[in-house]
VMD Tcl script that builds the backbone (N, CA, C; Angstrom):
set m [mol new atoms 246]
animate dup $m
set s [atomselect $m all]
$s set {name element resname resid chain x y z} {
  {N N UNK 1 A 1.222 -44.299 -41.054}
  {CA C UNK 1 A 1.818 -42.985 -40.977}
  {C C UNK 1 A 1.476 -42.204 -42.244}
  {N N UNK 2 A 0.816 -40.726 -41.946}
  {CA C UNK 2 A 0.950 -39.977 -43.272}
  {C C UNK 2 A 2.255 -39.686 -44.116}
  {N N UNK 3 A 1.414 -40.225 -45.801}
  {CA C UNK 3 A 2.776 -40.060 -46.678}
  {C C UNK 3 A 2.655 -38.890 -47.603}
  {N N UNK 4 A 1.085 -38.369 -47.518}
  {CA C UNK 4 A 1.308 -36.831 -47.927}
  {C C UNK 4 A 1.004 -35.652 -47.086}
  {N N UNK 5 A 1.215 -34.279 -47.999}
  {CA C UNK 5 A 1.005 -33.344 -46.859}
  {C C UNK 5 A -0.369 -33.071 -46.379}
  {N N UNK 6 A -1.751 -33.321 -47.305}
  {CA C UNK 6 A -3.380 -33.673 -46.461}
  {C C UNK 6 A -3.323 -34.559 -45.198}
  {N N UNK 7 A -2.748 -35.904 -45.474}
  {CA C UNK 7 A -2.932 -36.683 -44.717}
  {C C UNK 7 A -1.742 -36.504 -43.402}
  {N N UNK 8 A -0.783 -35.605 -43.730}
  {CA C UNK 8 A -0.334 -35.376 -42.410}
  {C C UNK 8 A -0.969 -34.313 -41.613}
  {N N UNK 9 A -1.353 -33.406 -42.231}
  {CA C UNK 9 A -1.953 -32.404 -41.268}
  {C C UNK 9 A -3.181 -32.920 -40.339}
  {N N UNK 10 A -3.940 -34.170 -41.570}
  {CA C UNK 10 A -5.140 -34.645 -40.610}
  {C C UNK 10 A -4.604 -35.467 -39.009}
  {N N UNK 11 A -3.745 -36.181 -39.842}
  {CA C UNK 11 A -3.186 -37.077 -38.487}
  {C C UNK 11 A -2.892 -35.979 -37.344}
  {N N UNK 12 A -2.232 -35.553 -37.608}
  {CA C UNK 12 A -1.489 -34.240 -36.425}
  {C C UNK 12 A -2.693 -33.170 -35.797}
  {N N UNK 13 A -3.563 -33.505 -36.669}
  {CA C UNK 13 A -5.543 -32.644 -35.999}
  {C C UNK 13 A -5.471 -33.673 -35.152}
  {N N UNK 14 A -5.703 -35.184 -35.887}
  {CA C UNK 14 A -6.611 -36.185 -34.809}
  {C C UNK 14 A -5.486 -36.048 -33.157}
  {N N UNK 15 A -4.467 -36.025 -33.686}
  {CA C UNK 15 A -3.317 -36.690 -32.517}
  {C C UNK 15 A -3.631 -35.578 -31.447}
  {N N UNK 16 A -3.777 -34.265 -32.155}
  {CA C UNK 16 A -3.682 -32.883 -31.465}
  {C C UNK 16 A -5.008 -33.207 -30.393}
  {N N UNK 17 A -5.862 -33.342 -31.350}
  {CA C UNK 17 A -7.392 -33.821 -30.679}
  {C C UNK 17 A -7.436 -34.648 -29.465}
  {N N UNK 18 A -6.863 -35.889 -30.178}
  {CA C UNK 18 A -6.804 -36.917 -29.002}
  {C C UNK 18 A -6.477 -36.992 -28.002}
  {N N UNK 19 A -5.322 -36.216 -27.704}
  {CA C UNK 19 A -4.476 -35.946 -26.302}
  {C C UNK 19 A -5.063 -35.503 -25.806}
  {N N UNK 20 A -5.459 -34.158 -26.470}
  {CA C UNK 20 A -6.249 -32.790 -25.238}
  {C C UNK 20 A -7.537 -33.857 -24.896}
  {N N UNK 21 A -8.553 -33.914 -25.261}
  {CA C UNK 21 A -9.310 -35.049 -24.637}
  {C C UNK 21 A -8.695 -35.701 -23.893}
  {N N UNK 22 A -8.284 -36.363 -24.245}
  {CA C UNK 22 A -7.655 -37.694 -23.183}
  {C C UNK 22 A -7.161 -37.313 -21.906}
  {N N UNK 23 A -6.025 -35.575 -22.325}
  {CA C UNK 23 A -5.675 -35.685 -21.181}
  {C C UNK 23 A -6.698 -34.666 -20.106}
  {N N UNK 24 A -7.898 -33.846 -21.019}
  {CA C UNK 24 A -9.027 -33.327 -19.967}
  {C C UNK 24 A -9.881 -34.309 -19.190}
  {N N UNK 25 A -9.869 -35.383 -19.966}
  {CA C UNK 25 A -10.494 -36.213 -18.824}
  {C C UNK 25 A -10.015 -36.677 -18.084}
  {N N UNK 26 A -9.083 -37.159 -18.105}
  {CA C UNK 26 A -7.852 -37.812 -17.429}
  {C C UNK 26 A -7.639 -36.405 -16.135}
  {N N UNK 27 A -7.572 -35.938 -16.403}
  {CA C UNK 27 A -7.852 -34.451 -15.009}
  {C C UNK 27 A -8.998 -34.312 -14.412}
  {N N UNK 28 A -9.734 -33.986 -15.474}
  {CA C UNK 28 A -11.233 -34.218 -14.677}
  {C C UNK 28 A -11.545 -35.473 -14.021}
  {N N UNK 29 A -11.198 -36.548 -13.725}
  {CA C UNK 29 A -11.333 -37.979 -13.291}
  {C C UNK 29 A -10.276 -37.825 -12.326}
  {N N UNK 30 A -8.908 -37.378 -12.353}
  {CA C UNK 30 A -8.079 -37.427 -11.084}
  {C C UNK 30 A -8.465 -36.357 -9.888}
  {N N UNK 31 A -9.072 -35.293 -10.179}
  {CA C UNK 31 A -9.396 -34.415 -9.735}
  {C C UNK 31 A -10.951 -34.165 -9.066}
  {N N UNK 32 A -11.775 -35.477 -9.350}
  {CA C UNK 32 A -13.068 -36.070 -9.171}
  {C C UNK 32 A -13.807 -34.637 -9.602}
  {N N UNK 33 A -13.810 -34.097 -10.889}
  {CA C UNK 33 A -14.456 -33.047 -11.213}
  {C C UNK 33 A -15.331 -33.491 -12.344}
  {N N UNK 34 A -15.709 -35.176 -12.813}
  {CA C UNK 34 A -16.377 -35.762 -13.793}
  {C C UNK 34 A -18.095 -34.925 -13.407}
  {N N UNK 35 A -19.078 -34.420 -14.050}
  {CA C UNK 35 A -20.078 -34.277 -13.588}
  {C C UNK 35 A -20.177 -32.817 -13.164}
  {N N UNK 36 A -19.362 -32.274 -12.748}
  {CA C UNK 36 A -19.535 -31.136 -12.375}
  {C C UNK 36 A -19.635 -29.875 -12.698}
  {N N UNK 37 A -18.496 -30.185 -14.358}
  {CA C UNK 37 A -18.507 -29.079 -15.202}
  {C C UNK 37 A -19.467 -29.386 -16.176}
  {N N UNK 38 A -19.756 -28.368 -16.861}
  {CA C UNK 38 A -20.635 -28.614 -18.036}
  {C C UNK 38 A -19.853 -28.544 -19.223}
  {N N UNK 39 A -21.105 -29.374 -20.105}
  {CA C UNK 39 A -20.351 -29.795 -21.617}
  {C C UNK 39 A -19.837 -28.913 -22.248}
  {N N UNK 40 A -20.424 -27.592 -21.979}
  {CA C UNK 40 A -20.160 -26.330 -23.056}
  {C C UNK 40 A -19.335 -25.505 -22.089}
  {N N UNK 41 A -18.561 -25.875 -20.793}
  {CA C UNK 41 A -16.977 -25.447 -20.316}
  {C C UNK 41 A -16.102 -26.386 -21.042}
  {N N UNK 42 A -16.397 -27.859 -20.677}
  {CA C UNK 42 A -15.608 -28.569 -21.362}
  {C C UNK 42 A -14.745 -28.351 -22.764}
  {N N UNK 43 A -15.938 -28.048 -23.407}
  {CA C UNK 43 A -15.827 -27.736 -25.069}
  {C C UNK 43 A -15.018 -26.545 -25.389}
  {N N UNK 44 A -15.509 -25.118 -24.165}
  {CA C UNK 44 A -14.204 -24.021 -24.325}
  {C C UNK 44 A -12.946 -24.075 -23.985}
  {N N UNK 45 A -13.080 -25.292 -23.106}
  {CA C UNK 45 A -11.644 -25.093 -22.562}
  {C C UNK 45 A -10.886 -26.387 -23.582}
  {N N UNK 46 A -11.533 -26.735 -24.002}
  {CA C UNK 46 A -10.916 -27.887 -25.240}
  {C C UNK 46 A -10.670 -26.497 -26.714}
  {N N UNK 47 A -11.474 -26.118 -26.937}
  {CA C UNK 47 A -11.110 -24.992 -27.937}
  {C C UNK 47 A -9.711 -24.731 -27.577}
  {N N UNK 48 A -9.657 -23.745 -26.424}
  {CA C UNK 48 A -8.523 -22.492 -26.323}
  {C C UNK 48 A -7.430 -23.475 -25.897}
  {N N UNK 49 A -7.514 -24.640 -25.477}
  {CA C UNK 49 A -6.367 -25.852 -25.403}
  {C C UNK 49 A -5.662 -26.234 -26.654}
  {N N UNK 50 A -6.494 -26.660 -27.523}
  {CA C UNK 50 A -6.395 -26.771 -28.947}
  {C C UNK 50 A -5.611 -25.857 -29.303}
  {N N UNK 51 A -5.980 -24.976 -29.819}
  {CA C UNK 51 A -5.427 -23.589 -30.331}
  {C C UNK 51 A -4.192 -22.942 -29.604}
  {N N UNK 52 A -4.534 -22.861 -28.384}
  {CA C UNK 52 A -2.677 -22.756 -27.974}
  {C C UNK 52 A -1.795 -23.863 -28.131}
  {N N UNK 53 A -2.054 -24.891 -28.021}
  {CA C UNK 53 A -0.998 -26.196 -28.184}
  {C C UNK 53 A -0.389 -26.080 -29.677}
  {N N UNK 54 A -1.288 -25.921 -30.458}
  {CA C UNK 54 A -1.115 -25.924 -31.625}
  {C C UNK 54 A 0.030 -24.666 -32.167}
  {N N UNK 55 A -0.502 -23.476 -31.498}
  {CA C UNK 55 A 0.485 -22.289 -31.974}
  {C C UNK 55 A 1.562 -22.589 -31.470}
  {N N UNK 56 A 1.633 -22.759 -30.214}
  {CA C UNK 56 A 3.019 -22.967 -29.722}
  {C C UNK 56 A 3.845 -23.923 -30.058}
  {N N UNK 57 A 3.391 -25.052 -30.122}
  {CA C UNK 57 A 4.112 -25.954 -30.600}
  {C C UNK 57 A 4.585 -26.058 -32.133}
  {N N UNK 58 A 3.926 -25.520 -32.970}
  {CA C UNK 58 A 4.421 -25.231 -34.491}
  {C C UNK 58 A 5.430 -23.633 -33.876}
  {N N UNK 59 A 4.924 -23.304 -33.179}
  {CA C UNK 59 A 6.835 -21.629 -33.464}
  {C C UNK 59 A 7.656 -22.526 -32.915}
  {N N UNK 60 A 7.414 -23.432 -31.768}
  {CA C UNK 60 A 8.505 -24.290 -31.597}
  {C C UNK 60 A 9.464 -25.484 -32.298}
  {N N UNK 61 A 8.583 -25.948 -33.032}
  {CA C UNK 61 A 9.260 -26.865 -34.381}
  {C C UNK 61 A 9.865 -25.541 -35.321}
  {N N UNK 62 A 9.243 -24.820 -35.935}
  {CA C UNK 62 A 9.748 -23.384 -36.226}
  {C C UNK 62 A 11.597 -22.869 -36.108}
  {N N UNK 63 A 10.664 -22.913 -34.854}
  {CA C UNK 63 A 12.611 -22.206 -34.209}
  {C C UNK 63 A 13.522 -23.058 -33.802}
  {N N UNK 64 A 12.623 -24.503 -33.382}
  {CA C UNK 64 A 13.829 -25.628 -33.436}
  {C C UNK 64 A 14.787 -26.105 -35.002}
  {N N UNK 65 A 14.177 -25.717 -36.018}
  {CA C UNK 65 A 14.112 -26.050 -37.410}
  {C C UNK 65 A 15.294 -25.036 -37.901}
  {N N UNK 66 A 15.103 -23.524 -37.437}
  {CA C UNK 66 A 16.019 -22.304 -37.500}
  {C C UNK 66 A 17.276 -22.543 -37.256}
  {N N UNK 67 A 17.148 -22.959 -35.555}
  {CA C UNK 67 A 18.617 -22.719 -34.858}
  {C C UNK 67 A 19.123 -24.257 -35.112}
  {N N UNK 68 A 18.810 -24.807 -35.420}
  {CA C UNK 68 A 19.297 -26.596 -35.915}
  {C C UNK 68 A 19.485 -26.263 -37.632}
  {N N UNK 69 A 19.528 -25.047 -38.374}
  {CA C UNK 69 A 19.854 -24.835 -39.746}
  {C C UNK 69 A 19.359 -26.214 -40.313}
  {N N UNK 70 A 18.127 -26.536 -40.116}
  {CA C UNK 70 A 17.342 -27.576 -41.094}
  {C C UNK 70 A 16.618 -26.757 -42.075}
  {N N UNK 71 A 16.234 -25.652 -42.552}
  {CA C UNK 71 A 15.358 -24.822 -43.257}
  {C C UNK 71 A 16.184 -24.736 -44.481}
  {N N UNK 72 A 17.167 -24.885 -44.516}
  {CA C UNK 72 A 18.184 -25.319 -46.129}
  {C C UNK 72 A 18.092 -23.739 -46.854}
  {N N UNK 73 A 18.459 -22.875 -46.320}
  {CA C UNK 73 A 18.144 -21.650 -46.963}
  {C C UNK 73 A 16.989 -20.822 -47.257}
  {N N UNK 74 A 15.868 -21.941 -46.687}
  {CA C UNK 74 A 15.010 -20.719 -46.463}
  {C C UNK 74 A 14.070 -19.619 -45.502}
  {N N UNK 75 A 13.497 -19.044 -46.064}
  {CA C UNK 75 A 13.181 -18.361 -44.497}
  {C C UNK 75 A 12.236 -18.800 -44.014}
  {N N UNK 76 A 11.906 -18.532 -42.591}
  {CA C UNK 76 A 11.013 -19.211 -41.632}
  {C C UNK 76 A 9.854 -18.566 -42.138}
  {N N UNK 77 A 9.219 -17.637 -42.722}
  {CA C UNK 77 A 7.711 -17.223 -43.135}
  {C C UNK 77 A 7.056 -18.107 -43.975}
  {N N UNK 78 A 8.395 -18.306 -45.044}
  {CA C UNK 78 A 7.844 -19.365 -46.187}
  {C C UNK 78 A 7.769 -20.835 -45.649}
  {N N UNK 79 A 8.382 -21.437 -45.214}
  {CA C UNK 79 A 8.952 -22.586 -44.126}
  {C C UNK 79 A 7.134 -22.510 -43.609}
  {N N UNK 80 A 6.927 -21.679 -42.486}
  {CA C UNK 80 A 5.566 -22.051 -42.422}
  {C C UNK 80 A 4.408 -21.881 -42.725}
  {N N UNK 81 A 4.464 -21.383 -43.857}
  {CA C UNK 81 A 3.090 -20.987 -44.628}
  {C C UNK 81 A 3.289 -22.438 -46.123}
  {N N UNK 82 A 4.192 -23.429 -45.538}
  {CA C UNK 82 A 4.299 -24.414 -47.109}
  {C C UNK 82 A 2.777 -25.496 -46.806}
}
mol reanalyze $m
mol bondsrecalc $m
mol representation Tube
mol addrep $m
C-alpha cells in the first residue's frame, strides 16, 4: 500500500488504469465485439473513460469528505489542489 503522497497517486493511476481495461475487455468479450473494433477506438474510449472516472469520482470523495465534516476546517479548493 502507498505510504506517500507520489506513491499514492501512482497506485490510484495504475488501479484507475487497470479496471477500465479490464473492465473494456471484459465487455468487449461478453458482447463478442473482440476484433471488431479498432485499437485506436479502443484507446479513445479508454481515454474519455479514464478521465471521466477520474473527475467524478475525486468531486465525489470531495463532497463525501464536505458533508461527513472530515476536511477539519478547511475548504474544499485547498482540500483538492493538496
Amino acid at each position: 500500500m502507498p505510504t506517500t503522497k507520489k506513491e499514492d497517486f501512482y497506485f490510484g493511476l495504475m488501479m484507475c488504469f487497470g479496471m477500465v481495461v479490464f473492465m473494456t475487455f471484459y465487455n468487449l468479450f461478453t458482447r463478442g465485439l473482440i476484433g471488431t473494433i479498432s485499437l485506436k477506438g479502443i484507446l479513445t474510449q479508454l481515454i474519455l473513460m479514464v478521465s471521466g472516472m477520474v473527475l467524478f469520482m475525486s468531486l465525489y470523495g470531495l463532497g463525501n469528505a464536505y458533508f461527513s465534516d472530515n476536511l477539519i476546517g478547511e475548504s474544499c479548493l485547498k482540500v483538492a489542489f493538496l
